[in-house]
mmCIF file as gemmi writes it, N, C-alpha and C atoms, coordinates in Angstrom:
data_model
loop_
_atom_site.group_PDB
_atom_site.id
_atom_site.type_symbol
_atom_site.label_atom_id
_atom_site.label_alt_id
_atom_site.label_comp_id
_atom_site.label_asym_id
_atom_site.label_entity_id
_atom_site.label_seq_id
_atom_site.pdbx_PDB_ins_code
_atom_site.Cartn_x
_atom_site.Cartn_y
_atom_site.Cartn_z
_atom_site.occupancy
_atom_site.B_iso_or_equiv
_atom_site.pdbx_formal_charge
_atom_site.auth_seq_id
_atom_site.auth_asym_id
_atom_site.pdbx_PDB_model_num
ATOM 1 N N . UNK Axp A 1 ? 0.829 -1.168 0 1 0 ? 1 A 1
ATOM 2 C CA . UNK Axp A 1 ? 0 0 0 1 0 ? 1 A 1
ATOM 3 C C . UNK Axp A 1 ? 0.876 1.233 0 1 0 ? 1 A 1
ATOM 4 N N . UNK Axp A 2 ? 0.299 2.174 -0.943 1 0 ? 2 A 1
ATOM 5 C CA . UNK Axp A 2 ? 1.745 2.988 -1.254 1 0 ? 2 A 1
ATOM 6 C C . UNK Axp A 2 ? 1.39 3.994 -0.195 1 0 ? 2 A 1
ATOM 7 N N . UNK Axp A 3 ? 2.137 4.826 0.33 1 0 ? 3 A 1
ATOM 8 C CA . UNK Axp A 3 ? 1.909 6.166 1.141 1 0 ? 3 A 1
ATOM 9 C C . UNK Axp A 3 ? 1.458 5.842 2.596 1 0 ? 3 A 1
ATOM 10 N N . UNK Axp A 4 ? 1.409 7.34 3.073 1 0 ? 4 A 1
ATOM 11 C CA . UNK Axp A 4 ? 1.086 6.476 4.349 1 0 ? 4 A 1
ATOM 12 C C . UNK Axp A 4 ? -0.584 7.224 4.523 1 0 ? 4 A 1
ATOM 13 N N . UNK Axp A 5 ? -0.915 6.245 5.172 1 0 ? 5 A 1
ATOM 14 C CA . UNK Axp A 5 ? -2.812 6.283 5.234 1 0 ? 5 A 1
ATOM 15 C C . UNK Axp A 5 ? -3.329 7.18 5.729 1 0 ? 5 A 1
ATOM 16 N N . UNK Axp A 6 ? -4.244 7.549 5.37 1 0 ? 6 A 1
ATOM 17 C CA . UNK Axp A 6 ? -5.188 8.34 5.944 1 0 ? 6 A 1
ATOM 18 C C . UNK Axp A 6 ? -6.595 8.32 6.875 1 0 ? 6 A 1
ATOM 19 N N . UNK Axp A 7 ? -7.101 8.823 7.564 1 0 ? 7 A 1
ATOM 20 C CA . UNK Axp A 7 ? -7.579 9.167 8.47 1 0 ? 7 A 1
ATOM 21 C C . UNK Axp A 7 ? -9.038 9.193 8.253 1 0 ? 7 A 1
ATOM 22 N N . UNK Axp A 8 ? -9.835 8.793 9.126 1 0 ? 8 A 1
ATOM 23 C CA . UNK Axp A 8 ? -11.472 9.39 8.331 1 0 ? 8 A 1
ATOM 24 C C . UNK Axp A 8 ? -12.341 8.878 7.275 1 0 ? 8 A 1
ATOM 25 N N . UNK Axp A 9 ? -12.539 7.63 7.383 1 0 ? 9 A 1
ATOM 26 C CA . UNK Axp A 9 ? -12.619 6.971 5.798 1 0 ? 9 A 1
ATOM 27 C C . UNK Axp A 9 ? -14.247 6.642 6.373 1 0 ? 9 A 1
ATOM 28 N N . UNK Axp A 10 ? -14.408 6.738 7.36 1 0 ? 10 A 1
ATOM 29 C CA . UNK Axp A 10 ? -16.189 6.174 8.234 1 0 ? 10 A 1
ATOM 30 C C . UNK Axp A 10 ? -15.74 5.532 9.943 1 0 ? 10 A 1
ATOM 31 N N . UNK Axp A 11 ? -16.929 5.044 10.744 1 0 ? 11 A 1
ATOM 32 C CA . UNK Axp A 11 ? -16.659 4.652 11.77 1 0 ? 11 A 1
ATOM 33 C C . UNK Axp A 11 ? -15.805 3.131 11.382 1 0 ? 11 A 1
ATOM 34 N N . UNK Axp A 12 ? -14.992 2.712 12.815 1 0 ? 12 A 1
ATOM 35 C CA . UNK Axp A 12 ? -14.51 1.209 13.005 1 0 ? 12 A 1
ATOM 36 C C . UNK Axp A 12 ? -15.481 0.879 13.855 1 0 ? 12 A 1
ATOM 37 N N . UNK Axp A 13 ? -15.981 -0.259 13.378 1 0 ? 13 A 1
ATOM 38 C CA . UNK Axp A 13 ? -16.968 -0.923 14.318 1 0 ? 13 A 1
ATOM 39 C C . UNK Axp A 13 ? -17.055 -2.524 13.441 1 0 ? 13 A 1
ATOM 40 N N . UNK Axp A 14 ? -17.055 -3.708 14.503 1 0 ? 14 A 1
ATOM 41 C CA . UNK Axp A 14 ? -17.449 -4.397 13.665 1 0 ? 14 A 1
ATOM 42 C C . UNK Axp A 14 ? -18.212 -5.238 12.994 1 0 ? 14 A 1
ATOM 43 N N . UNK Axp A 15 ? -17.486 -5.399 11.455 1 0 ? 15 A 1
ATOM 44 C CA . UNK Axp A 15 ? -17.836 -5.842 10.254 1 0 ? 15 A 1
ATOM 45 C C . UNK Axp A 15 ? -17.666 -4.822 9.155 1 0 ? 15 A 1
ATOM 46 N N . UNK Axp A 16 ? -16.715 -3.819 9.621 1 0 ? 16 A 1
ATOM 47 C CA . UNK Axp A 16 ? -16.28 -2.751 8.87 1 0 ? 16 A 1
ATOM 48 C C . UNK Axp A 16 ? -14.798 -3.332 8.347 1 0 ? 16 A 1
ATOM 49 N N . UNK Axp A 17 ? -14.771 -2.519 6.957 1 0 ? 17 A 1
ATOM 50 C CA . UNK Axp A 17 ? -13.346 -3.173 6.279 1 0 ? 17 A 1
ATOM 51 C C . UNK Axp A 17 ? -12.511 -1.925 6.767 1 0 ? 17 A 1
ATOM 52 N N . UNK Axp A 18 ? -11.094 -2.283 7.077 1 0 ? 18 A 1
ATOM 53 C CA . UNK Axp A 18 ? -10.177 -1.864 7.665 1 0 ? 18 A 1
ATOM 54 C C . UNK Axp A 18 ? -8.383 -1.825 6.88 1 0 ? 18 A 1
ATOM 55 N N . UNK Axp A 19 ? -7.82 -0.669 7.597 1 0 ? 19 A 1
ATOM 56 C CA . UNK Axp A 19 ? -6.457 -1.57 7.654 1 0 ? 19 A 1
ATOM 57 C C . UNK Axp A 19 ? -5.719 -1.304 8.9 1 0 ? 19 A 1
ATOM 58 N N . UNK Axp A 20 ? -5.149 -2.38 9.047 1 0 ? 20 A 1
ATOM 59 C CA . UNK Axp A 20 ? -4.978 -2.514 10.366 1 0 ? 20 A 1
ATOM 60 C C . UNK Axp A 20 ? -2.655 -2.54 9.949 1 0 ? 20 A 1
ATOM 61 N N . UNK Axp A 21 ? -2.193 -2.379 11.191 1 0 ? 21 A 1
ATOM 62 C CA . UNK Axp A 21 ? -0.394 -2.978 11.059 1 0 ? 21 A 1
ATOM 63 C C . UNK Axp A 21 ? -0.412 -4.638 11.864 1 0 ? 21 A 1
ATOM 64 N N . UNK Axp A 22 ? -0.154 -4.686 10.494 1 0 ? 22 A 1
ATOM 65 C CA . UNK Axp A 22 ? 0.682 -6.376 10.805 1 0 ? 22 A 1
ATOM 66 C C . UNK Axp A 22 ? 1.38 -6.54 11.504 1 0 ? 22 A 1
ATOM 67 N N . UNK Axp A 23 ? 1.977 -6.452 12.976 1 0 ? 23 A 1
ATOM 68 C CA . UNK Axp A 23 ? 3.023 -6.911 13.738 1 0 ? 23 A 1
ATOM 69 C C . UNK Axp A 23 ? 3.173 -5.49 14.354 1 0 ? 23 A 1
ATOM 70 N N . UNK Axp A 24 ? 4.247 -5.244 14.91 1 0 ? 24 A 1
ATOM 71 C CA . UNK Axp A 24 ? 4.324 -4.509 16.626 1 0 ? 24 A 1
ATOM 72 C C . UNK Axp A 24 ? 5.633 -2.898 15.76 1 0 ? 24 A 1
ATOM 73 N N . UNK Axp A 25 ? 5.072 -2.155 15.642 1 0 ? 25 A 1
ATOM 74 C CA . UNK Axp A 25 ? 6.288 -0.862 15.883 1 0 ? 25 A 1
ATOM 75 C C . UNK Axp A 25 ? 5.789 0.334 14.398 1 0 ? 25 A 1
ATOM 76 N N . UNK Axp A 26 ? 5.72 0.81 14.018 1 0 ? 26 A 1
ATOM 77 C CA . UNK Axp A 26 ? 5.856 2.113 13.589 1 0 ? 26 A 1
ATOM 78 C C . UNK Axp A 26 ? 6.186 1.44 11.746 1 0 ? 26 A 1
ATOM 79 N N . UNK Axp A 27 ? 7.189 0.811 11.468 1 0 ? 27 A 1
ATOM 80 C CA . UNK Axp A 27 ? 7.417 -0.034 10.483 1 0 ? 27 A 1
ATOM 81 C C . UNK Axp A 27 ? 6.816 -0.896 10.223 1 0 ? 27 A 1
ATOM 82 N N . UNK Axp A 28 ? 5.487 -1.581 10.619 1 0 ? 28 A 1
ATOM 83 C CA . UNK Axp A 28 ? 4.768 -2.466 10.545 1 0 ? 28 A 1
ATOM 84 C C . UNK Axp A 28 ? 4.573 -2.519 9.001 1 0 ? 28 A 1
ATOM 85 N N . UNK Axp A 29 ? 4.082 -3.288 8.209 1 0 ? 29 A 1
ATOM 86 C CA . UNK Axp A 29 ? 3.312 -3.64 7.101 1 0 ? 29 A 1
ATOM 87 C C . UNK Axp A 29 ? 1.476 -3.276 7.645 1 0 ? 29 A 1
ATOM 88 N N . UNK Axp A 30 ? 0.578 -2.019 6.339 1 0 ? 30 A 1
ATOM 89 C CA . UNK Axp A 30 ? -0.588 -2.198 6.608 1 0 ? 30 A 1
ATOM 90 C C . UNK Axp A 30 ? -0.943 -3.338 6.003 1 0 ? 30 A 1
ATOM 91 N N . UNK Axp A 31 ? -2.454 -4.012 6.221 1 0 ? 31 A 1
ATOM 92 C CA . UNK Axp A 31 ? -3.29 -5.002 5.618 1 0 ? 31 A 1
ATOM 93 C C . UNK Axp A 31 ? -4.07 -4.417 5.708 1 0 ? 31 A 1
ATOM 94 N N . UNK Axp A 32 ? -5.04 -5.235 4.438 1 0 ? 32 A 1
ATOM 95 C CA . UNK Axp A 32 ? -6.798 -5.234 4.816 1 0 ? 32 A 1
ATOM 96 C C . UNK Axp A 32 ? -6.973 -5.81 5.308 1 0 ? 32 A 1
ATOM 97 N N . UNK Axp A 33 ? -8.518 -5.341 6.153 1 0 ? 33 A 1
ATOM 98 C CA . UNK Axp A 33 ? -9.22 -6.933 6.621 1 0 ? 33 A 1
ATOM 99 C C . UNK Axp A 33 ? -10.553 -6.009 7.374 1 0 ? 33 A 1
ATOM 100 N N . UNK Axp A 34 ? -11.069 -7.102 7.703 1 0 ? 34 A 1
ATOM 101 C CA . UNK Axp A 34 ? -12.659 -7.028 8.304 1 0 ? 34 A 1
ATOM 102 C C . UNK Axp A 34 ? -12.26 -7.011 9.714 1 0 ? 34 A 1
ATOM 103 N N . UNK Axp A 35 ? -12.98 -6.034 10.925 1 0 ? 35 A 1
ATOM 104 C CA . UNK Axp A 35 ? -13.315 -5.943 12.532 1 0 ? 35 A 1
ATOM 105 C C . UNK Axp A 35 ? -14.049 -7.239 12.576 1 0 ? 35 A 1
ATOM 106 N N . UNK Axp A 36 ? -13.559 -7.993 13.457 1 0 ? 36 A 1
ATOM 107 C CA . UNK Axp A 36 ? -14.189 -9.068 14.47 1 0 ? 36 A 1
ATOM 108 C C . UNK Axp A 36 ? -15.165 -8.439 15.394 1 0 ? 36 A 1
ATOM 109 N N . UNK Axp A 37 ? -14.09 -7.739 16.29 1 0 ? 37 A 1
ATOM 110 C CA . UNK Axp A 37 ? -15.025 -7.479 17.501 1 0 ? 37 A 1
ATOM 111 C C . UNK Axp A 37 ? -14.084 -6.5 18.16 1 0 ? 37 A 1
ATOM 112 N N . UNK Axp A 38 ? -14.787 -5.995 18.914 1 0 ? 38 A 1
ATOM 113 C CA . UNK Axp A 38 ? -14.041 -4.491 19.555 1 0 ? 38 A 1
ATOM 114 C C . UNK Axp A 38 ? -14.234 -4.943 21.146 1 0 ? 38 A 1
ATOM 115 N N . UNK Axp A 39 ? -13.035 -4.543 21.825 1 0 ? 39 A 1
ATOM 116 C CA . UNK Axp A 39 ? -12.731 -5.207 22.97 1 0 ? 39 A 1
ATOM 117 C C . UNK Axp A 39 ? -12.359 -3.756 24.129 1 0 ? 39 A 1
ATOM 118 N N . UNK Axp A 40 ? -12.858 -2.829 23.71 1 0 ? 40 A 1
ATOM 119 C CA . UNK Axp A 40 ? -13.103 -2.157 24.343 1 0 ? 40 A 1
ATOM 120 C C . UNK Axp A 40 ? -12.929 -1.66 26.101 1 0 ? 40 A 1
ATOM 121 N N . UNK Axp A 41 ? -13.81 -2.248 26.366 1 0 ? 41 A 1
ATOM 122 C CA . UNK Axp A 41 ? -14.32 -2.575 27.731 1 0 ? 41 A 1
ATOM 123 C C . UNK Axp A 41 ? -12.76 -3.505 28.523 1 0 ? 41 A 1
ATOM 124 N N . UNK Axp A 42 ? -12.509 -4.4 28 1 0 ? 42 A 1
ATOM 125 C CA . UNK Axp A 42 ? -11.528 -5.303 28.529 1 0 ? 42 A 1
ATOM 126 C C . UNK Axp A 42 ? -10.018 -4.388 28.11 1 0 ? 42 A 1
ATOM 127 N N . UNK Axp A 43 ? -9.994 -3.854 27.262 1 0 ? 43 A 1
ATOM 128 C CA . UNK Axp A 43 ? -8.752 -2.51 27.009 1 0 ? 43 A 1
ATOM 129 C C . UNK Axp A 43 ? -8.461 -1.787 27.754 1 0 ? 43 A 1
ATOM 130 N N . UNK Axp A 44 ? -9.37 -1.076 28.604 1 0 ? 44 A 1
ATOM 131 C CA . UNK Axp A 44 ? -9.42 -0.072 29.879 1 0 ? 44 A 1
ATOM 132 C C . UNK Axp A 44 ? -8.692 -0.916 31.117 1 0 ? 44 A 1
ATOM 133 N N . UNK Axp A 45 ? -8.988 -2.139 31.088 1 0 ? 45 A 1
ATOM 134 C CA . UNK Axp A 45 ? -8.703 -3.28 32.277 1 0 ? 45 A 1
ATOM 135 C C . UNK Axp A 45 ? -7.344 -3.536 32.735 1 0 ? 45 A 1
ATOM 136 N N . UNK Axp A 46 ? -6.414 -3.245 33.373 1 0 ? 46 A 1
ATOM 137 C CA . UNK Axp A 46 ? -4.936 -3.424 33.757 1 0 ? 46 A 1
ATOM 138 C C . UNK Axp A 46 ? -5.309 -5.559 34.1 1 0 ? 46 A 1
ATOM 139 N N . UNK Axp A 47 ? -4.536 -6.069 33.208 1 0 ? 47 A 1
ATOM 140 C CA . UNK Axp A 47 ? -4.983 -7.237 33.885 1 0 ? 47 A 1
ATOM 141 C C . UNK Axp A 47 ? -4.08 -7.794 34.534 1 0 ? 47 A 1
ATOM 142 N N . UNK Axp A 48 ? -3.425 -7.113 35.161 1 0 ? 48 A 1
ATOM 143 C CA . UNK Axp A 48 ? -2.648 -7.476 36.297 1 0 ? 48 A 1
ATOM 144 C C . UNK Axp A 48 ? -0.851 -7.785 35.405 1 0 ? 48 A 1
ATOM 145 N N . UNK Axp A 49 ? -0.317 -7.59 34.216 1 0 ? 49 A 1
ATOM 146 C CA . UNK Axp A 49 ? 0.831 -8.107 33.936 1 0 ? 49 A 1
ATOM 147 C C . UNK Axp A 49 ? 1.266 -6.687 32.291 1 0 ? 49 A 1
ATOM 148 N N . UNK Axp A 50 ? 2.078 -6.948 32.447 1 0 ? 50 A 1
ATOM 149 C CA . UNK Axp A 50 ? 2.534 -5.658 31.18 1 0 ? 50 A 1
ATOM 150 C C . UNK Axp A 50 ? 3.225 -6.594 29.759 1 0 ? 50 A 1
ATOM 151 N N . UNK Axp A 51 ? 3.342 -7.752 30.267 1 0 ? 51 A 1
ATOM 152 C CA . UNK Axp A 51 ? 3.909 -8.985 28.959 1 0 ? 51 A 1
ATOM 153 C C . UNK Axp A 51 ? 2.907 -9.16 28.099 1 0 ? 51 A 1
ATOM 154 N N . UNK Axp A 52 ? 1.735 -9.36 28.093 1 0 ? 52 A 1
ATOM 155 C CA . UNK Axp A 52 ? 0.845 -9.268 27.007 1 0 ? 52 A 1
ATOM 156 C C . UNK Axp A 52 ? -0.447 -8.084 27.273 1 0 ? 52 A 1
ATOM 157 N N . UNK Axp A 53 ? -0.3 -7.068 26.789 1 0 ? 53 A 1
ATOM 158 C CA . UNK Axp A 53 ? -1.645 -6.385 27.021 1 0 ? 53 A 1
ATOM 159 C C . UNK Axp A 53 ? -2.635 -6.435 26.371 1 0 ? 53 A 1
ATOM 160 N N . UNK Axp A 54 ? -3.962 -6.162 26.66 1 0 ? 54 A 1
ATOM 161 C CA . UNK Axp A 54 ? -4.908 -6.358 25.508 1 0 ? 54 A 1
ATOM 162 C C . UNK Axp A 54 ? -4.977 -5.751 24.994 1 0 ? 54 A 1
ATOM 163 N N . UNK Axp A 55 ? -5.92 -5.634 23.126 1 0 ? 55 A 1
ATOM 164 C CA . UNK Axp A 55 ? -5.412 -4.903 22.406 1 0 ? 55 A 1
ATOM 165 C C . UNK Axp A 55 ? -7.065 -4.801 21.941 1 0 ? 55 A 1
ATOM 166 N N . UNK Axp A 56 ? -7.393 -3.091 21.641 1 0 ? 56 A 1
ATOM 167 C CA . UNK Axp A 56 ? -8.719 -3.394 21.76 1 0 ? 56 A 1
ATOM 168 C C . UNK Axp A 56 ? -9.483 -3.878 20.177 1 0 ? 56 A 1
ATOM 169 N N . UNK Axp A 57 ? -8.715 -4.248 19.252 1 0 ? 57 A 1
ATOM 170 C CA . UNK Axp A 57 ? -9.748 -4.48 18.2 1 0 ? 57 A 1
ATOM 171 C C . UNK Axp A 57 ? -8.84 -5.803 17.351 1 0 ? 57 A 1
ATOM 172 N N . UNK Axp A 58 ? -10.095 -6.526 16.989 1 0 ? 58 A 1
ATOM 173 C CA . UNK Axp A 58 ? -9.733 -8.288 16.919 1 0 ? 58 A 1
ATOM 174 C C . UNK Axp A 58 ? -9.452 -7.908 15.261 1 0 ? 58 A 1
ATOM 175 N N . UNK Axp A 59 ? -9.073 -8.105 14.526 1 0 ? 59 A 1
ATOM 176 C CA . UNK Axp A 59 ? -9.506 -7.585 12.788 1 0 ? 59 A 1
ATOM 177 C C . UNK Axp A 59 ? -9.009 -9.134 12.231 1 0 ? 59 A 1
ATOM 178 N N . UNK Axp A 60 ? -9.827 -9.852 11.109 1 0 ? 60 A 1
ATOM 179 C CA . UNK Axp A 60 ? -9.24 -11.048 10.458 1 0 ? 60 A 1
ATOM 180 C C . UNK Axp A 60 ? -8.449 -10.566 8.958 1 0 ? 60 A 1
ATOM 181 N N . UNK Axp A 61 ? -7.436 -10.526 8.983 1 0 ? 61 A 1
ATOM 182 C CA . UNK Axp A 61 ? -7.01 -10.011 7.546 1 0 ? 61 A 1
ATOM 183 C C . UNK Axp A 61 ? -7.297 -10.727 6.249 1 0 ? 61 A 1
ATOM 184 N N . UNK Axp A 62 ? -6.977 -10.476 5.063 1 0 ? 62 A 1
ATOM 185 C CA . UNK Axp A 62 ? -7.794 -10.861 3.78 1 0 ? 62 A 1
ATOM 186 C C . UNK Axp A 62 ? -6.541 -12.258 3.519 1 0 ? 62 A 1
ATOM 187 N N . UNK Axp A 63 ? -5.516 -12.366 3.954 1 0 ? 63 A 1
ATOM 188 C CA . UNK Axp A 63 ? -4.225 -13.264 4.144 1 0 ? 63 A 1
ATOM 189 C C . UNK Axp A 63 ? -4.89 -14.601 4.82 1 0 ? 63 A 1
ATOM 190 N N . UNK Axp A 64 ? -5.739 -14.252 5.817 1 0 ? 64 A 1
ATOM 191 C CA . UNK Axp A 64 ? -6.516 -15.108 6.606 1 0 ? 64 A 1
ATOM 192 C C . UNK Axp A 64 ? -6.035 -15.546 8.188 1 0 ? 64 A 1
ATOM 193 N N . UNK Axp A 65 ? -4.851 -14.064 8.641 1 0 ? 65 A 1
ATOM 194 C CA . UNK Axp A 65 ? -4.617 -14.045 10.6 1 0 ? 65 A 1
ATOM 195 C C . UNK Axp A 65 ? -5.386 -13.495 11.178 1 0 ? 65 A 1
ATOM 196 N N . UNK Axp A 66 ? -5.147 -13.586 12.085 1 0 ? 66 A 1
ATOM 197 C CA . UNK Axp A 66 ? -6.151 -12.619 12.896 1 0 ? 66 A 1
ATOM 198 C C . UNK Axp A 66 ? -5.1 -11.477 14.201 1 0 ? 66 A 1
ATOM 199 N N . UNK Axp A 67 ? -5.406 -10.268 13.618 1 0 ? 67 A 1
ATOM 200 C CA . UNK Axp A 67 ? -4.349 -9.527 14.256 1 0 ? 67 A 1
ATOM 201 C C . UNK Axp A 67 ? -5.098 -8.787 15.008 1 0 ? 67 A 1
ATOM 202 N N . UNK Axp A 68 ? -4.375 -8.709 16.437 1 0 ? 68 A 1
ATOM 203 C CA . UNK Axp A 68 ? -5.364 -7.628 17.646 1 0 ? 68 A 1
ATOM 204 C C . UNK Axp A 68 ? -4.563 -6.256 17.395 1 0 ? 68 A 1
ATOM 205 N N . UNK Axp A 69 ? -5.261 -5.072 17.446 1 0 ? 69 A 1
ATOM 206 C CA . UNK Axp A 69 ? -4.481 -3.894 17.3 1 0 ? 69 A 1
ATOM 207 C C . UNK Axp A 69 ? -5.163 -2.822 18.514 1 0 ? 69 A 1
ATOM 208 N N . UNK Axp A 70 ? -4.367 -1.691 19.187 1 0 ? 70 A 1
ATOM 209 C CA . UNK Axp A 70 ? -5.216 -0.931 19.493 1 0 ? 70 A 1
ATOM 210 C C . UNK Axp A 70 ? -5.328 0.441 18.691 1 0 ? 70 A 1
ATOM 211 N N . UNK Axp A 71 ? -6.176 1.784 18.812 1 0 ? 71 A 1
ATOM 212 C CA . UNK Axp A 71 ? -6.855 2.06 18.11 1 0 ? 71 A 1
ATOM 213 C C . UNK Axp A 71 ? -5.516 3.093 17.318 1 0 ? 71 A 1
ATOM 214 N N . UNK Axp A 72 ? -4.416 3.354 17.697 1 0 ? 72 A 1
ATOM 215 C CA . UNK Axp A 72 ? -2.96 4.063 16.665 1 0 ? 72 A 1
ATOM 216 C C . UNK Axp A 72 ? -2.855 3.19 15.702 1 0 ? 72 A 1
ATOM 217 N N . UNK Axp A 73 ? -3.101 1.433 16.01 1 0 ? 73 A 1
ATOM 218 C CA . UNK Axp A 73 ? -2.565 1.144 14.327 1 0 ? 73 A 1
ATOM 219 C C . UNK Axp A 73 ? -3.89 0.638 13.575 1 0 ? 73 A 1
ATOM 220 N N . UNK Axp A 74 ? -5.035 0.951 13.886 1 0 ? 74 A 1
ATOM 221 C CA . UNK Axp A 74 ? -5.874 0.532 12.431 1 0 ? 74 A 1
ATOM 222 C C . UNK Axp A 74 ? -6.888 2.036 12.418 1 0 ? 74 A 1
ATOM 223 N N . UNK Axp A 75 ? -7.476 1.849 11.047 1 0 ? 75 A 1
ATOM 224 C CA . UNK Axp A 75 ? -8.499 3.035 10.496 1 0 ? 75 A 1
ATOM 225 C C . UNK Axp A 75 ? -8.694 2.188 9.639 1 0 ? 75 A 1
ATOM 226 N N . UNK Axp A 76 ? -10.103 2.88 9.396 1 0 ? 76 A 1
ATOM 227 C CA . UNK Axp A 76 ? -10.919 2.462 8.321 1 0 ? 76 A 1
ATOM 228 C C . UNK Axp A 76 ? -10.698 2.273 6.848 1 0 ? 76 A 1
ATOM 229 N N . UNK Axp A 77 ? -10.498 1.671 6.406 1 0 ? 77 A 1
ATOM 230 C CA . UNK Axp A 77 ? -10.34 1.58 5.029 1 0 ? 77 A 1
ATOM 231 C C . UNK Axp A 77 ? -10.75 2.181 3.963 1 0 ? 77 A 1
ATOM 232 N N . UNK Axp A 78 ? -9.734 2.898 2.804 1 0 ? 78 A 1
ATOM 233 C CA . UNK Axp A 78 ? -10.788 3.973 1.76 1 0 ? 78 A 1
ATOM 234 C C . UNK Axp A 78 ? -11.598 3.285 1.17 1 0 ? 78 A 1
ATOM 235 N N . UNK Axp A 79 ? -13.357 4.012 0.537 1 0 ? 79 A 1
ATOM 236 C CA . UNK Axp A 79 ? -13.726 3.215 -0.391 1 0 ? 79 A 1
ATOM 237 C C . UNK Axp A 79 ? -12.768 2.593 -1.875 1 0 ? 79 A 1
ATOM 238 N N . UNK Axp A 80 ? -11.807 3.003 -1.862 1 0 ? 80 A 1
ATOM 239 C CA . UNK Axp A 80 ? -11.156 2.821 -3.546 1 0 ? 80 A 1
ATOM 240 C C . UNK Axp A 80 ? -10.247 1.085 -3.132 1 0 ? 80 A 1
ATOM 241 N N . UNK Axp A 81 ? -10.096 0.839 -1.542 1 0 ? 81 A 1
ATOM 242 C CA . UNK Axp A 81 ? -9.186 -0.303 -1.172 1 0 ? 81 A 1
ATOM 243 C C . UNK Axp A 81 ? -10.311 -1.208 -0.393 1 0 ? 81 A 1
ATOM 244 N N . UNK Axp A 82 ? -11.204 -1.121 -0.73 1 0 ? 82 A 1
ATOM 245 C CA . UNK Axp A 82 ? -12.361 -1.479 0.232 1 0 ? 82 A 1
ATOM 246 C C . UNK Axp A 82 ? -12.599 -3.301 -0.793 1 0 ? 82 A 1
């Protein structure tokens, strides 16, 4: 995906198409993919350890993983990549 993305494309909620970063840091690779489920509620939650935190949005990519992100690495997808 050439450039870097933009902002504002509609709400994330899911069953909305997305792109989300593939893996952990600033250099990530974007993907497409579809919201699972928004985890919200359990995001706010300290669950007691800093080694895995939760991440509030589940997304299944079009590759076929399933990557958790919170809300800095995914936005909505343009209609033209949709």
């Amino acid at each position: 995906m050439p450039g870097t993305p933009k902002k504002d494309h509609g709400p994330i909620v899911p069953g909305a198409r997305v792109r989300v970063r593939a893996g952990g840091g600033a250099r990530s690779a974007w993907v497409l993919g579809v919201v699972v489920d928004d985890y919200a509620a359990e995001a706010d939650v300290s669950a007691g350890h800093e080694w895995a935190p939760v991440r509030r949005w589940a997304v299944a990519t079009d590759d076929g993983t399933l990557v958790f992100a919170d809300d800095d690495g995914i936005e909505a997808a343009p209609p033209d990549e949709s």
